[in-house]
C-alpha positions as a printed Julia matrix, in Angstrom:
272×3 Matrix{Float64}:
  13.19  -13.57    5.7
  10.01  -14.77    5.0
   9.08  -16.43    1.1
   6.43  -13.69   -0.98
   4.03  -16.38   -0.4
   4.65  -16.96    3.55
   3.91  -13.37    3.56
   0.85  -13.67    1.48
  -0.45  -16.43    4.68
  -0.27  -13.55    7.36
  -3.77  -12.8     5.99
  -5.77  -16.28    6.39
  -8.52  -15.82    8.34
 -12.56  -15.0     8.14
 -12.12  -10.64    8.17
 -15.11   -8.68    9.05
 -15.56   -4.93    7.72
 -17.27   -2.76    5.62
 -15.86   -1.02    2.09
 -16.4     2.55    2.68
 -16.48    4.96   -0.24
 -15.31    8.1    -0.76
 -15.03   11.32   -3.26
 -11.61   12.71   -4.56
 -12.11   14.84   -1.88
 -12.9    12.99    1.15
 -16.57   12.95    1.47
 -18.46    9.79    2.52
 -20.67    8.46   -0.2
 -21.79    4.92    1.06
 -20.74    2.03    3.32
 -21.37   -1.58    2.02
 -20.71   -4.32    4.83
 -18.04   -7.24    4.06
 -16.61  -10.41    5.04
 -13.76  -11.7     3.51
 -12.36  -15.18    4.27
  -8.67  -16.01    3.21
  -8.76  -20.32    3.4
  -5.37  -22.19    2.89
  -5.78  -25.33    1.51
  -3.78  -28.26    0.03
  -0.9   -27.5     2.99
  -1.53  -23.68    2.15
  -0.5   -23.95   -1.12
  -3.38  -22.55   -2.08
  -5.71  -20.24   -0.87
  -9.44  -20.23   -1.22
 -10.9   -16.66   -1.39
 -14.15  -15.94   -1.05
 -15.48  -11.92   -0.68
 -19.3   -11.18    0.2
 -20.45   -7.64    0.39
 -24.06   -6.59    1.5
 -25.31   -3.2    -0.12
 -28.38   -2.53    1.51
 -31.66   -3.69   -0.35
 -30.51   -5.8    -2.63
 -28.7    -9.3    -3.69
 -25.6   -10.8    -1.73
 -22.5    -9.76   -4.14
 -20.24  -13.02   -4.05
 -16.77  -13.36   -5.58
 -15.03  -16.37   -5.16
 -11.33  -17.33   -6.37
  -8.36  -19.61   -5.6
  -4.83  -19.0    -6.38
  -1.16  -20.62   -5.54
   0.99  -17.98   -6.81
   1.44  -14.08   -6.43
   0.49  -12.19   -9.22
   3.46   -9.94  -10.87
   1.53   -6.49   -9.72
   1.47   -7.35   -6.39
   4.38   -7.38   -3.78
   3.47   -8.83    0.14
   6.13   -7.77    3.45
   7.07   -9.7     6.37
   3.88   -8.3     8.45
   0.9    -9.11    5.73
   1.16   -5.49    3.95
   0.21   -5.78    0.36
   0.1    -3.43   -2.52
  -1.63   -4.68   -5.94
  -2.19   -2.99   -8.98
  -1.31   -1.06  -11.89
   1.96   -1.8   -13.24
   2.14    0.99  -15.99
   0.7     3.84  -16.49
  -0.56    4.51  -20.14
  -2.64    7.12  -22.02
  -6.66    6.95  -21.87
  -6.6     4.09  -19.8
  -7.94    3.64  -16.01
  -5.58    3.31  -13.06
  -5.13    2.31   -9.59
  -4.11    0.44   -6.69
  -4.99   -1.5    -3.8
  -2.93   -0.71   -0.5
  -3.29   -3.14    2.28
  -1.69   -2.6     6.14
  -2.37   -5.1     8.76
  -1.73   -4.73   12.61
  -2.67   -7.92   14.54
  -6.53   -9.25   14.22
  -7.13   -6.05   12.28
  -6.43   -4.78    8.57
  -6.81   -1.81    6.86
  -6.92   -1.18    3.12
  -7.6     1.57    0.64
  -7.95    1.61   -3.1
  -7.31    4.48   -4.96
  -8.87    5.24   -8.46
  -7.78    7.59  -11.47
 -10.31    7.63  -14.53
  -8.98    8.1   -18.25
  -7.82   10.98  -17.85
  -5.64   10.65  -14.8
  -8.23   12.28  -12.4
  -8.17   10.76   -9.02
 -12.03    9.75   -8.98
 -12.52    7.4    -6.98
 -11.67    6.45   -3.01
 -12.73    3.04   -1.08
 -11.58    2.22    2.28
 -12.14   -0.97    3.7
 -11.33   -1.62    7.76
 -11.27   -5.2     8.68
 -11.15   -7.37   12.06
 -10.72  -10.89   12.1
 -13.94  -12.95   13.37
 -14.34  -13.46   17.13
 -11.41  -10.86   17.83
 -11.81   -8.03   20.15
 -10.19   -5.41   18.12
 -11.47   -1.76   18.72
 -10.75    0.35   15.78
  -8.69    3.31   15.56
 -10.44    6.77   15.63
 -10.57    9.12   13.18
  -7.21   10.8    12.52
  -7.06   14.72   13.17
  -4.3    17.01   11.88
  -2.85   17.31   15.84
  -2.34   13.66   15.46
  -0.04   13.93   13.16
   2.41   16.99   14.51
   5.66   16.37   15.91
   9.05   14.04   15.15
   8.23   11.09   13.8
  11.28    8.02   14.16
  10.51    5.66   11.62
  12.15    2.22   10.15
  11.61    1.44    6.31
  11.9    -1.43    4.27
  11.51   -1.03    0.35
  10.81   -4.14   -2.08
  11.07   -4.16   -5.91
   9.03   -5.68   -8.67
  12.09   -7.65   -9.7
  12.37   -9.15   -6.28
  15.98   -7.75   -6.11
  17.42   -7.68   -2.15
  15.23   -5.28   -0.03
  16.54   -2.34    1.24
  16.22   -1.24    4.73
  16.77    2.15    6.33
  15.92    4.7     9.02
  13.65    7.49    8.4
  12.52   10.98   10.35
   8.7    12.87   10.21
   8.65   16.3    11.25
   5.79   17.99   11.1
   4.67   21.28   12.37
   1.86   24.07   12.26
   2.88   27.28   10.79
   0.11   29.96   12.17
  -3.45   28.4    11.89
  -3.08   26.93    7.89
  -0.24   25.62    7.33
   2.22   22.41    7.53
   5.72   22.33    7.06
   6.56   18.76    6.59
  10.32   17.38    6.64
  10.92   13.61    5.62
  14.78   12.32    5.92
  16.28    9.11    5.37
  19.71    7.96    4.44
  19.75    9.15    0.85
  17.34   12.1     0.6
  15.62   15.04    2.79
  12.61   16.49    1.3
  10.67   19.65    2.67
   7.1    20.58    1.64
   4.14   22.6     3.01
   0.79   22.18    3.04
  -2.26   24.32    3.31
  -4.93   23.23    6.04
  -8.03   22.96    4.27
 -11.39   21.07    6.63
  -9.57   17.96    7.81
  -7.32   17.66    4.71
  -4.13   18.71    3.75
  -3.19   19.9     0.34
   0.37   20.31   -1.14
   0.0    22.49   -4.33
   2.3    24.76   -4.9
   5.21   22.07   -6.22
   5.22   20.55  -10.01
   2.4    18.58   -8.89
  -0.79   18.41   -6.06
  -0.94   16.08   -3.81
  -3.31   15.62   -1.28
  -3.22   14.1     2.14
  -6.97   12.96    3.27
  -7.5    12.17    6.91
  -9.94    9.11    7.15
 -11.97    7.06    9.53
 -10.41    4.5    10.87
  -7.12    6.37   11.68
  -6.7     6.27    8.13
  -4.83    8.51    6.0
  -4.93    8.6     2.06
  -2.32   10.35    0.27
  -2.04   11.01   -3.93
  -1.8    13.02   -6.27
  -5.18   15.04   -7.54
  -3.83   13.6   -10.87
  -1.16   11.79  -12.78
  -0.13   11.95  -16.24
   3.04   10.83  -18.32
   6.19   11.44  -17.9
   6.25   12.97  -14.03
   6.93   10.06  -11.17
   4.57   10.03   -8.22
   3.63    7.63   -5.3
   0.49    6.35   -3.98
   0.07    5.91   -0.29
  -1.91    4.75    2.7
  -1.14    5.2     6.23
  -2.82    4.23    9.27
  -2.41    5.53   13.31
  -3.19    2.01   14.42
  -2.99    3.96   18.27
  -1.61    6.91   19.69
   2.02    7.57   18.77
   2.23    4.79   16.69
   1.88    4.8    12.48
   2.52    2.63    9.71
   2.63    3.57    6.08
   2.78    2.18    2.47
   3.86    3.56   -0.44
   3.25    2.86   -3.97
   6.17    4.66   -5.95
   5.94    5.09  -10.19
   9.21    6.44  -11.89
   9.03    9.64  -14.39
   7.77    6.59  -16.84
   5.25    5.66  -15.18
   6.05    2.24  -14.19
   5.82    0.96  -11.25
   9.39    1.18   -9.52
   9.03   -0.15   -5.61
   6.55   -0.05   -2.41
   7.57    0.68    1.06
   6.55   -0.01    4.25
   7.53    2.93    7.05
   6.77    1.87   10.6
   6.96    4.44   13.07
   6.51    5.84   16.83
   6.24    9.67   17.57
   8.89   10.86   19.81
């Protein structure tokens, strides 16, 4: 198994994209053009980060760093998935998290934003290829995309770097009349059923304890929280991307009923 940093150098490279913004609910707000270059140096034990974004009409925005260690809110898997961010989640305070899938020569990654008051307020999704690569990207998703049985296999990490765990997991999803998903996830330990009300291109899961909402994305992208968070009630944060037809991966942030940070997951699947 690979070292956290050996997992951090899946992602050296010069990656072309664009950060793409969103509303709580989904609607495009602007696209700023990017190129991020991961540089090892000193035998890759450090890397040299540099990230340039070009808003239209106005100044290159530049932001450069090094670093030789992984920071403690941030845990990397075998493939180059990352998450980063908050650790804790505490009263009149912002929160969020970066979640970062990669597939090959191309990356995708999606921050998601709660303001003081634990409203999700803010969505940015940033799709990457690496320079001189040939990657096409994925379509946007639509809800048929995601019916049927998906066969997944999971492997969760934890902040204290304990052993991973690794397990099996099963997607069902299916239309009930014209707005409505049933969803049924299953793995080793726990089977959860839900449904969701079909609402545009989104789906919405309100009638539990607490809202979550399932955003379907350029890119193939899918963004999935809750509408908002507050003490004492565990949720997960979660990005998932069809990187082609029948085939998904997905990370997930996951905060215990205190609000700290408890594990992240990486589900890679194939619809059957």
């Amino acid at each position: 198994m690979r070292s956290q940093w050996e997992c951090v150098l899946q992602n050296l490279g010069e990656w072309h994209g664009s950060f793409t913004r969103f509303s709580p609910q989904g609607e495009f707000i602007e696209d700023i053009p990017s190129i991020v270059t991961l540089e090892g140096i000193n035998n890759n034990q450090t890397i040299h980060f540099v990230l340039r974004r070009f808003p239209p009409d106005q100044p290159v925005n530049e932001l450069v760093l090094e670093f030789s260690t992984v920071a403690r809110n941030t845990l990397f898997l075998e493939t180059g998935a990352f998450s980063q961010g908050s650790i804790q989640l505490a009263p009149f305070t912002e929160f969020g998290a970066e979640l970062a899938l990669v597939d090959r020569e191309r990356r995708l990654r999606l921050v998601q934003q709660f303001d003081q008051n634990g409203q999700l307020n803010r969505l940015t999704l940033i799709r990457e290829t690496l320079a001189g690569s040939n990657a096409v990207a994925s379509p946007q998703v639509q809800i048929d995309d995601l019916i049927g049985e998906w066969q997944g296999q999971a492997v969760t990490l934890y902040p204290d770097l304990r052993p991973p765990d690794t397990y099996s997991t099963t997607l069902r999803l299916q239309k009930i009349g014209v707005d409505k998903i049933q969803q049924q996830l299953s793995t080793p330990t726990f089977n959860i059923s839900s449904t969701a009300r079909i609402q545009d291109n989104n789906l919405y899961f309100d009638s539990g304890a607490q809202a979550t909402q399932i955003l379907l994305l350029p890119g193939g992208a899918t963004s999935t929280s809750p509408q908002s968070i507050k003490a004492g009630q565990s949720f997960f944060l979660e990005v998932g991307w069809l990187t082609q037809s029948g085939t998904r991966q997905r990370l997930i942030r996951n905060y215990n009923g205190k609000g700290e940070w408890s594990s992240l997951t990486l589900v890679t699947e194939q619809k059957r």
